[in-house]
C-alpha positions, -999 to 999 in steps of 0.1 A, spaced: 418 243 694 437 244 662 455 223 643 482 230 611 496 203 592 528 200 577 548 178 559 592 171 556 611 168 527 643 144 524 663 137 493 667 104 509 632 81 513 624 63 543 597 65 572 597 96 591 582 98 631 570 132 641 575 141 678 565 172 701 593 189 718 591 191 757 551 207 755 525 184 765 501 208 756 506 196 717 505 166 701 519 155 662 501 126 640 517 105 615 505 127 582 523 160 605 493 174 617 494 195 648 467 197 678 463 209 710 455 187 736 437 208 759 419 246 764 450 268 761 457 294 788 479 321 777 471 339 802 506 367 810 522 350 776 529 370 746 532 342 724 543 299 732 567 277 710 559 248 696 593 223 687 580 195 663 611 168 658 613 145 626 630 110 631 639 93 604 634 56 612 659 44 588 689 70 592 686 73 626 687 110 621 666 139 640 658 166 624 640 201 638 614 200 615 590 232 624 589 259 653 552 269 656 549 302 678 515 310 693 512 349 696 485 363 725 463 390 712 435 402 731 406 411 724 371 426 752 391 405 776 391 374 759 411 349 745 412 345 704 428 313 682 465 328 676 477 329 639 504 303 635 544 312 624 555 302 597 597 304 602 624 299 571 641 265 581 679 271 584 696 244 607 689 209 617 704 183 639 724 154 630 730 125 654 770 117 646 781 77 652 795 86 688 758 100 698 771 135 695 748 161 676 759 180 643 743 213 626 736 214 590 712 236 571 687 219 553 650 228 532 618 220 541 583 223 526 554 240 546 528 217 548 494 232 527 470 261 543 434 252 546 411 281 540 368 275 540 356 289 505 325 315 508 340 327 542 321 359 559 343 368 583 358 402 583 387 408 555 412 413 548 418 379 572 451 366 588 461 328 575 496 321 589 528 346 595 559 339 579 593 350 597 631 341 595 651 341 623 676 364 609 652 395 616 668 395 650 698 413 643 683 431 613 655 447 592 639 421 564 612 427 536 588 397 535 567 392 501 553 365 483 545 357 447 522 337 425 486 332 409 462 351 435 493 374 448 513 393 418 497 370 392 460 367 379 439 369 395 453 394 417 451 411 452 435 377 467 464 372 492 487 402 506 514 398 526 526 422 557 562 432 543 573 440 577 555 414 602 554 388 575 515 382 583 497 365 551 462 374 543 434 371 522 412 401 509 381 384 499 360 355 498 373 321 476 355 301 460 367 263 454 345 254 425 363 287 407 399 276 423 406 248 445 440 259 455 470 283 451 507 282 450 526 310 462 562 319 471 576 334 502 609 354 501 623 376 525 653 404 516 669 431 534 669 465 530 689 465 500 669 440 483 695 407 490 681 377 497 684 364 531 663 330 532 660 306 501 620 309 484 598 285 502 565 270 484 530 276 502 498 259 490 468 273 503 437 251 495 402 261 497 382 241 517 352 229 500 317 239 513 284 222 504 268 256 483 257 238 451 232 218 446 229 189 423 221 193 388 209 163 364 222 156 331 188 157 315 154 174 328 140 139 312 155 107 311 143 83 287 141 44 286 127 14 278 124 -21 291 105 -49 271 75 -61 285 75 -91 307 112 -87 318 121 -106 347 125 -89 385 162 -75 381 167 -64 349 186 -32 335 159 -6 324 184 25 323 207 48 343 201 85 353 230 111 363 234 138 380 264 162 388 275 179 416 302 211 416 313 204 454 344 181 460 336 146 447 364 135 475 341 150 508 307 146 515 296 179 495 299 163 462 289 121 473 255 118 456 228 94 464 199 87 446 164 73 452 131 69 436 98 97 452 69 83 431 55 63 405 30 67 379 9 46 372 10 25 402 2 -6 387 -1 -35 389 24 -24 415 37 9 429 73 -4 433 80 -23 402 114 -5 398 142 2 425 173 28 416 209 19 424 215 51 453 248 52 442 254 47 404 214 53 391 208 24 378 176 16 373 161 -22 371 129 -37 379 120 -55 414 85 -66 405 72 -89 379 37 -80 358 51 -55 328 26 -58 303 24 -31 273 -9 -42 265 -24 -27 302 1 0 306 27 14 284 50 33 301 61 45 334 71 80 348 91 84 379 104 109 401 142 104 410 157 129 433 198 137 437 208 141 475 244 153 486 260 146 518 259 111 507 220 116 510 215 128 547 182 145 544 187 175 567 225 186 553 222 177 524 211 195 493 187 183 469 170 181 431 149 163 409 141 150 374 114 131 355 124 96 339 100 83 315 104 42 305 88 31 278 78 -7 278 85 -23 247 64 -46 235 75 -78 226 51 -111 207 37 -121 233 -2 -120 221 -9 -144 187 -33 -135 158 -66 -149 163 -93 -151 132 -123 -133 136 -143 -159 126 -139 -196 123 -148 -204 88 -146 -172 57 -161 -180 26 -149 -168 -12 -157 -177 -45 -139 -171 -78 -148 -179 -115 -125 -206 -131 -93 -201 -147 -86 -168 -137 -57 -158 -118 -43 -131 -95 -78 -127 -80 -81 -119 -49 -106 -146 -33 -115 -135 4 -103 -115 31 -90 -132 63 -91 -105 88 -78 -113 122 -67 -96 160 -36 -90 175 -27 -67 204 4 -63 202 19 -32 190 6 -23 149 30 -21 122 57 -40 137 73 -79 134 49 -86 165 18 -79 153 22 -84 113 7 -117 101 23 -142 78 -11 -170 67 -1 -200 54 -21 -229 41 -20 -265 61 -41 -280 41 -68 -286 10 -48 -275 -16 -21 -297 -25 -13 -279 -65 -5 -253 -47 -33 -233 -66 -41 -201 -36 -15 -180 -17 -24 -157 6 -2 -119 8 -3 -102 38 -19 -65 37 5 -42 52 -16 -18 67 -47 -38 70 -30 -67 86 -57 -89 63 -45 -119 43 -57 -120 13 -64 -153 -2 -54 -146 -39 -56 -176 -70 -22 -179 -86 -31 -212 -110 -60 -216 -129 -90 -238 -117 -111 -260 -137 -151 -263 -127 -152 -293 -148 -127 -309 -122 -128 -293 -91 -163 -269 -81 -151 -262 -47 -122 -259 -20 -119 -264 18 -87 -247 27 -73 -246 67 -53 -216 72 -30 -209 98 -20 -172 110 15 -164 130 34 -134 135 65 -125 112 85 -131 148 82 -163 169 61 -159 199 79 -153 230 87 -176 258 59 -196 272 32 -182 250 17 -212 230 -9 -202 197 -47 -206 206 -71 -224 182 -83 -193 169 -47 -190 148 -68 -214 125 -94 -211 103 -111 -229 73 -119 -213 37 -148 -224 18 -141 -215 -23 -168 -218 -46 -158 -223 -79 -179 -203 -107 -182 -221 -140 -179 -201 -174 -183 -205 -214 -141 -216 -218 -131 -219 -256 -128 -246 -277 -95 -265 -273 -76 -282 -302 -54 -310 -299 -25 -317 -307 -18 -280 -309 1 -271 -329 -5 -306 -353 21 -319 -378 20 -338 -408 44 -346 -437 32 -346 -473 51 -345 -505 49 -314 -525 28 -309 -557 -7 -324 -547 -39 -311 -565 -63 -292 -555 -90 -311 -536 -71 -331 -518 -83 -344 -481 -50 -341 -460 -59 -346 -424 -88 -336 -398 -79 -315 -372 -104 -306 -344 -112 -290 -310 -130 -302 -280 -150 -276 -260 -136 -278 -218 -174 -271 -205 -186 -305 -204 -219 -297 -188 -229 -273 -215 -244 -285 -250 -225 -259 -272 -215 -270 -313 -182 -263 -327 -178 -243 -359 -145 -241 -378 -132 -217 -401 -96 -206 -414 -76 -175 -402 -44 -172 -415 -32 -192 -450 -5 -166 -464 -5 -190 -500 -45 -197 -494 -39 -235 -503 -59 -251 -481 -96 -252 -465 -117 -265 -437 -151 -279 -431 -165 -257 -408 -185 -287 -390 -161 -314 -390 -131 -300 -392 -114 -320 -423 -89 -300 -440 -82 -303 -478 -61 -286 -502 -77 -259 -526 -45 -252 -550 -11 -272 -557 12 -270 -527 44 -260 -542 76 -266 -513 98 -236 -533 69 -212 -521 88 -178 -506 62 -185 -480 77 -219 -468 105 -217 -443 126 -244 -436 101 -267 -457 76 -255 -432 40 -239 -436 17 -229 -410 -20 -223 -413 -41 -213 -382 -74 -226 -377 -103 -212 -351 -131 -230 -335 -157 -214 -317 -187 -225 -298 -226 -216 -299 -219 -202 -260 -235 -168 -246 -210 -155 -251 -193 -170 -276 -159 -183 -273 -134 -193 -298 -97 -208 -296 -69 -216 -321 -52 -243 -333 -23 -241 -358 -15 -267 -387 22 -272 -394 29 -288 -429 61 -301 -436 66 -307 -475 88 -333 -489 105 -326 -521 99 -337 -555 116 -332 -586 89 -306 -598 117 -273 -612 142 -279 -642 179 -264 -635 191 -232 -652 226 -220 -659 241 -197 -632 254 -170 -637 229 -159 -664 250 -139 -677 292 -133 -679 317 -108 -698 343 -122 -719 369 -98 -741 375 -100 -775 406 -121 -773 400 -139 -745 435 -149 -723 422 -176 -712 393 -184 -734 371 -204 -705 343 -195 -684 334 -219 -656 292 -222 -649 273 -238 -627 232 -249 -624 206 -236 -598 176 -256 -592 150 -251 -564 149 -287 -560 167 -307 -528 193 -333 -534 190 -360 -550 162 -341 -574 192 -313 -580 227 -325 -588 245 -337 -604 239 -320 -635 249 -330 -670 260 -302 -694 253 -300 -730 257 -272 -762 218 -273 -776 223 -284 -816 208 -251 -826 217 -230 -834 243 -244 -862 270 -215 -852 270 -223 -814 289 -254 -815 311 -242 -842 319 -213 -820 318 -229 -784 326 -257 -767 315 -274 -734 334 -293 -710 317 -310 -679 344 -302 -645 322 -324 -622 289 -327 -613 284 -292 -606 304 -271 -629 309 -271 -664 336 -251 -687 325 -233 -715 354 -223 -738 355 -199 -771 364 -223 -802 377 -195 -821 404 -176 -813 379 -144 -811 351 -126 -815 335 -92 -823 322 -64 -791 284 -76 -788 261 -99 -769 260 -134 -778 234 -158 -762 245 -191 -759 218 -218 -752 232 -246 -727 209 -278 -717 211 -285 -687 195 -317 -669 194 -329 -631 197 -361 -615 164 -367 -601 133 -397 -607 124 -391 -635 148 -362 -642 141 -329 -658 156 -311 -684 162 -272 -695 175 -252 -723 186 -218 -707 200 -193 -727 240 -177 -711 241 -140 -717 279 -137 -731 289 -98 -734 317 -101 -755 340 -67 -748 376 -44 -754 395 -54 -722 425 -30 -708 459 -55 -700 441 -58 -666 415 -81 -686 387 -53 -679 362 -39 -705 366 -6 -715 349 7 -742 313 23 -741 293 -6 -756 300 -26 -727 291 3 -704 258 4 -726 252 -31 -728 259 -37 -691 241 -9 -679 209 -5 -700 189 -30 -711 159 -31 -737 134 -28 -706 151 4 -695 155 20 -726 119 12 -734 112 29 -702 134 62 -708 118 68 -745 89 66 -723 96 92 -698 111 110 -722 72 113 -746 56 121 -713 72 152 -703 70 165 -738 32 157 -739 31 175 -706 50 206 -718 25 205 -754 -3 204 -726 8 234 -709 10 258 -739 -19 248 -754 -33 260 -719 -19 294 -718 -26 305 -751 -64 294 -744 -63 312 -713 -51 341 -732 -81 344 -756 -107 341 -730 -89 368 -714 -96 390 -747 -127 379 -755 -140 388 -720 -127 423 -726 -146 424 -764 -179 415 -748 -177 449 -725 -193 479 -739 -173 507 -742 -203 533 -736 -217 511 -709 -183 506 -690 -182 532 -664 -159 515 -640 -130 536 -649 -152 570 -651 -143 582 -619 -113 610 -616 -99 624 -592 -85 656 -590 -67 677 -567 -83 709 -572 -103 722 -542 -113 753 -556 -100 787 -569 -112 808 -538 -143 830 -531 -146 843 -569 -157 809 -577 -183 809 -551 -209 827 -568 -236 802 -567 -276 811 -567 -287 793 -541 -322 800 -545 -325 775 -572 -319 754 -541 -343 768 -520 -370 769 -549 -366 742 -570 -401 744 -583 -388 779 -598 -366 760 -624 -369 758 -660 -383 723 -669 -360 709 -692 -328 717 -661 -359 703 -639 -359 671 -661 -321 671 -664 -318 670 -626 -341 642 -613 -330 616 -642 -301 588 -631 -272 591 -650 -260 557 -642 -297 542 -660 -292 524 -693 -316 541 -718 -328 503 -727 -364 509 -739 -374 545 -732 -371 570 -704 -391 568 -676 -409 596 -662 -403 610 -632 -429 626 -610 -425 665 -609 -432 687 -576 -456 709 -578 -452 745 -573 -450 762 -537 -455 803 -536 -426 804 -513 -398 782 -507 -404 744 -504 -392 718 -483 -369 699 -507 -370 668 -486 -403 659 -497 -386 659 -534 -355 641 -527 -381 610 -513 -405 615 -545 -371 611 -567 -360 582 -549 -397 567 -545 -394 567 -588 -359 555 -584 -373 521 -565 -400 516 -588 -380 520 -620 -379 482 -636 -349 494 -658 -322 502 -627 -294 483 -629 -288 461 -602 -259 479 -588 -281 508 -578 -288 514 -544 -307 538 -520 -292 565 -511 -298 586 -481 -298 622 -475 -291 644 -445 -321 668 -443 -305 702 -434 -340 726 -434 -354 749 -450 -336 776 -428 -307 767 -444 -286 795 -467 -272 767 -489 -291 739 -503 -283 700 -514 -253 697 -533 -265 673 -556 -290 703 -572 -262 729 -578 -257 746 -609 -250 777 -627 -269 806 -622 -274 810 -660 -303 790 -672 -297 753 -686 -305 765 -721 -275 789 -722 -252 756 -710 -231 743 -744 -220 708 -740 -211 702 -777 -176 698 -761 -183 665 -746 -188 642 -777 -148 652 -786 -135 635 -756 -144 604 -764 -164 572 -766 -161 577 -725 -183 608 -724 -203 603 -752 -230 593 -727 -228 628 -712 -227 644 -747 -259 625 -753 -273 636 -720 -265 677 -719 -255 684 -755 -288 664 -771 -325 683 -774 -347 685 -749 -365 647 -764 
């Protein structure tokens, strides 16, 4: 059997009827597909025709929609599925008004060819044959065009140019390209087209050949604990290549296994079609098992187990937790104690138990206190990592009035519990506190105390009593006072009963009183072990009296020489308050006789006064005029201060100009005192130095006049150059060297005796070696001479022992310090010395003297 679908193409729309020619061997459904209604028998036929009509319902038209021709080709004697004909439409029947039937040419569209993807049959393989009728009465060239023919990807379908048969060369594959659209034309010989282009679509016919594949290897959820039978946990997906739209590609999913299987092994159920997950079974509980891990497997063909192919993944849920266990204490009563009045102590530690998950709102604990301390004197923190409350002090607590506390304290979670759940007893516990009494210092009260007293009482007087009571009632402890701070040191206190007095005149204009204020702080401290003191401060406010006489202000004022206008306005200061200041009364003092003839006074108002010149001027200087001035206090108080009047030249701007003014106004006696001062000082100074130098000097020479010339032999060393004039001057007997007892004894004498030695008493005598009959070993007389040298009590300090390298007696050349000429000391003139000065007169004495 076969079947070929096609389809018809109007420019008008309306419902079309297909209908099989005169062949009952065929029949045509609505959608235009094709089928044979019975086992063909071909049998003797090269080929049968198959008329398909289209009525149009509306129009009342017929149309010849397709000629399907069946062609016979066999093969070992047996009948095969022919390939069907494809022809170009050209004509089609019209039904006129009178019922006759009229030709016109219309198009048409092949209906799509259905080719299996992955196909392993043998290729290339026949699909359809396309033909026009016009190849009757001459020669057409078929071809067709398109992705998969001319176009990429090509060579997939090939066309028959002469036979029209289409073919495909390979297998297709739908997931790679579900379908093609090609073009078939047909030409002549020369290339003229004989048929319009007509469109065929060749779909690929999906096969199941993939498998599912899931989004994720894992899929991971979560469901809070507790959750009711039906709820949403998650959703798994998987994908398959095939066609969605056939069986191949309709997944369904379901659940193989559960781990663990408690307390149920179905407590979730998965959606077959979408993968949603939910719960069917009651009984999560995070505290017995936290999460789940289930197998779902992906099955195609809609899940039939024997077509359909299948995969796999892992889904892991996660069960939340939610509150749904309290905090319980971990015992009923804690116990704490704490010393009074200290604060941010921490008190005890209320530990308690919670199984919900740690670290989060369900399993943090918030304590509060429900009762036994209504001041509100303890809070309790939270620990963050500990989960402990801890019961902290944050007001201070008296033992004298309270020695213990019973506190009740209630635990919860930071998050209400959840549904149902009701807190046990153990949420509530009790506190005992034990208060710890200590040695608290002495209080005073009122502090700080104030009293008001006028100014200006003697010294001695009792002002008030100002004591401190010790808190610690239950301990016999005696107060001590004593004074700490008293800037003016006016007053005192008895250290046993605290009565203050005064111990100098209080004075109110004190630079130590502010705002008629002085403080003075007391301590008292008690007997305690240890000790404790506290502080109480005193604040005096002092009440004026008229104790300080006015003076004129400004003290002093310029004035020129012809004054334009000849009035100076003062005022008074007193240190006094109102009404012991002004007003003042103004008044020239009587003496003396030249002030009043020379000034007068004129009294503004209460404050001010005018004083004018009476002349019409005066000469450059400073005049002192004395002005008495008196206030208006009880019994009021008078002064005679002098006004300093510098009397000046003045430029036309009224300004003084000349130097005495500059003098006058810039130095007074005090500062000139104090320059002639300065001035004596420095030259004192300078004197000083000088005198030092020049003393400095003659110690210098007097130090050089104590040195003897003879005995100074600091500057005795030369040095010269010379190394020697070459081998004439190397004609030294060296025997004297080797044979030193061979020597004459005066050079014997000359050569052991220290020419550094100061001859202070007499020479001293130095051992001589005794003769040898053949050549000695000089070491032994180099350690004789320096044996003499160590016990000589008239060395100088400055002489030292000095060490020789012994070089043997083998030795062609002997110590240098032996060496001299090979004539005989005797025949040696050193006359010559004593003329080079007091420098070598020593030498002179040594070599040119005789032999004593």
């Amino acid at each position: 059997t076969f079947s070929i679908l096609m389809s018809f193409m109007d420019c008008r729309a309306g419902k079309v009827w297909f209908k099989v020619g005169d062949s009952s061997d065929f029949s045509v459904t609505e959608e235009g597909g094709v089928y044979a209604l019975r086992r063909l028998s071909l049998v003797g036929k090269e080929k049968a025709v198959v008329v398909v009509y289209a009525h149009d319902l509306q129009s009342k038209q017929i149309h010849n929609a397709c000629l399907l021709s069946l062609q016979v080709k066999p093969s070992d004697a047996t009948l095969t599925q022919q390939v069907p004909e494809i022809l170009f439409p050209w004509r089609s029947v019209v039904v006129r008004g009178d019922g006759t039937l009229r030709r016109a040419k219309r198009d048409w569209v092949i209906p799509p060819i259905n080719v299996p993807e992955n196909s392993r049959g043998q290729f290339p393989e026949d699909l359809v044959r396309i033909r026009s009728d016009r190849d009757k009465n001459r020669m057409l060239r078929y071809s067709v065009t398109g992705p998969g023919a001319d176009q990429p990807p090509t060579g997939i379908f090939i066309i028959n140019p002469i036979s029209g048969q289409l073919s495909v060369t390979k297998p297709l594959d739908r997931e790679h390209i579900s379908n093609f659209h090609l073009r078939a034309h047909a030409v002549d010989l020369n290339g003229n087209q004989v048929e319009n282009p007509i469109d065929i679509v060749i779909n690929v016919i999906d096969q199941n050949d993939n498998r599912p594949e899931f989004t994720h290897t894992i899929f991971n959820g979560s469901v809070p604990e507790g959750s009711k039978p039906g709820s949403f946990v998650m959703t798994v997906t998987a994908v398959d290549k095939d066609d969605p739209k056939t069986a191949n590609g309709m997944l369904r999913y379901k659940i193989l296994s559960q781990n663990p299987q408690s307390p149920s092994s179905n407590m979730f159920t998965i959606n077959n079609k979408t993968g949603d997950i939910i719960t069917v079974a009651a009984g999560l509980d995070r505290e017995k098992v936290t999460q789940y891990t289930l197998i779902i497997q992906a099955t195609d063909m809609e899940g039939n187990p024997t077509y359909g192919l299948s995969n796999t993944a892992t889904t892991v849920i996660r069960i939340t937790d939610v509150n749904d266990n309290p905090p319980e204490f971990t015992t009923d009563t804690f116990f704490g104690e704490v010393h009074e009045n200290r604060v941010n102590v921490i008190v005890a530690n209320l530990t308690v138990t919670d199984k919900d998950q740690p670290h989060t709102s369900a399993w943090s604990a918030v304590y509060r206190i429900i009762a036994g301390d209504p001041t509100g004197r303890f809070s309790i923190p939270t620990d963050p990592t500990t989960n402990e409350g801890l019961l902290t002090v944050v007001k201070p607590v008296d033992f004298e009035l309270t020695r213990s506390f019973m506190l009740t304290v209630e635990a919860e979670n930071e998050v209400p519990l959840a549904r149902g759940i009701h807190p046990p007893r153990q949420s509530t516990a009790t506190v005992s506190v034990r208060i710890l009494d200590i040695n608290e210092s002495p209080e005073f009260s009122p502090n700080p105390k104030s009293i008001k007293l006028e100014e200006g009482l003697p010294a001695g007087s009792l002002l008030t009593t100002f004591t401190a009571q010790d808190p610690d009632r239950y301990m016999r402890q005696t107060i001590r006072y004593s004074k700490m701070y008293d800037p003016a040191n006016w007053l005192e206190i008895d250290p046993v009963n605290g009565r203050i007095s005064t111990i100098a005149i209080l004075d109110r204009e004190s630079p130590y009183i502010k705002n008629n204020l002085y403080n003075v702080t007391f301590m008292a401290s008690d007997t305690g072990i240890p000790p404790a003191s506290g502080t109480g401060t005193l604040q005096m406010y002092l009440l004026d009296i008229n104790d300080n006489a006015p003076h004129v202000f400004p003290p002093e004022v310029e004035m020129c020489e012809r004054p334009d206008p000849n009035a100076i306005n003062i005022t008074a200061s007193d240190p006094d308050l109102t009404p012991n200041a002004g007003p003042f009364a103004f008044e020239l003092a009587n003496r003396p006789l030249d002030v009043r003839r020379n000034w007068t006074l004129n009294r503004i108002n209460g404050e001010y006064a005018q004083l004018r010149l009476r002349i019409g001027s005066l000469a450059s200087g400073i005049y002192e005029v004395p002005i008495m001035i008196t206030d208006s206090g009880n019994l009021p108080m008078s002064n005679t201060s002098y006004l300093r009047v510098k009397v000046c030249q003045c430029d036309h701007h009224g300004d003084c100009v000349d130097m005495e003014r500059i003098i006058a106004a810039g130095l007074g006696t005090g500062a000139i005192i104090a320059i002639l001062i300065c001035i004596i000082i420095l030259l004192v100074l300078v004197l000083l130095f000088v005198m030092w130098m020049k003393r400095r000097d003659k110690e210098r020479q007097a130090k050089q006049l104590l040195i003897d010339p003879e005995d100074d032999v600091r500057d005795n060393i030369l040095k010269y150059d010379e190394e020697g004039g070459g081998e004439e001057d190397q004609d030294y007997d060296l025997s004297q060297l080797q044979q030193p007892d061979a020597l004459e004894p005066e050079c014997v004498k000359v050569g052991i005796r220290r020419l550094d030695e100061r001859p202070l008493h007499h020479d001293h005598q130095y051992p001589l070696r005794s003769a040898a009959p053949h050549p000695g070993d000089i070491g032994d007389f180099i350690h004789e001479g320096l044996k003499a040298a160590d016990n000589d009590p008239t060395a100088p300090p400055y002489d030292s022992l000095l060490v020789f390298d012994y070089e043997g007696s083998g030795s062609t050349a002997g110590s240098l310090s032996s060496l001299h000429s090979s004539s005989s000391c005797g025949d040696q003139d050193y006359d010559y010395l004593g003329d080079w000065g007091p420098r070598f007169r020593k030498l002179a004495d040594l070599y040119g003297g005789e032999d004593d």
